[in-house]
N, C-alpha and C positions, 0 to 999 in steps of 0.2 A: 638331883640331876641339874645338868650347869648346860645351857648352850649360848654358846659365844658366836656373834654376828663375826663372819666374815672382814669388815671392815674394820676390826679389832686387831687383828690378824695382818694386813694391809699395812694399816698406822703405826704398828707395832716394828715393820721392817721397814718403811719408809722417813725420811725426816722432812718430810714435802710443809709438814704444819709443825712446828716442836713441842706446840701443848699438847697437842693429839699425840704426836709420838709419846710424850714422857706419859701420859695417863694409861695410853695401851699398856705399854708398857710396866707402871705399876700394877695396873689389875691384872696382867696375866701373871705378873710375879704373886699377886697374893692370893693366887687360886690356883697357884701349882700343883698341891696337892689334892687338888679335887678330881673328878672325874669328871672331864669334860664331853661334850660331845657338840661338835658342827656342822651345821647344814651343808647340804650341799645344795650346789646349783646350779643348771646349766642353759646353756641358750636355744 
């Protein structure tokens, strides 16, 4: 079992930082095939 922060997530569709984006970015590609699962959370 895989869980992935949020802010992974975030970075991932944002280009606000472009190291940040391209890292999400790679790790959610090389763990496509996994079985993820993310927190949730609320205020």
């Amino acid at each position: 079992m895989l869980v992935i922060d949020s802010s992974v997530f975030v970075d991932s569709l944002f280009e606000k930082n472009e190291a940040r984006n391209r890292m999400a970015k790679e790790l959610l590609k090389s763990i496509e095939d996994l079985l993820i699962f993310i927190p949730s959370f609320s205020s």
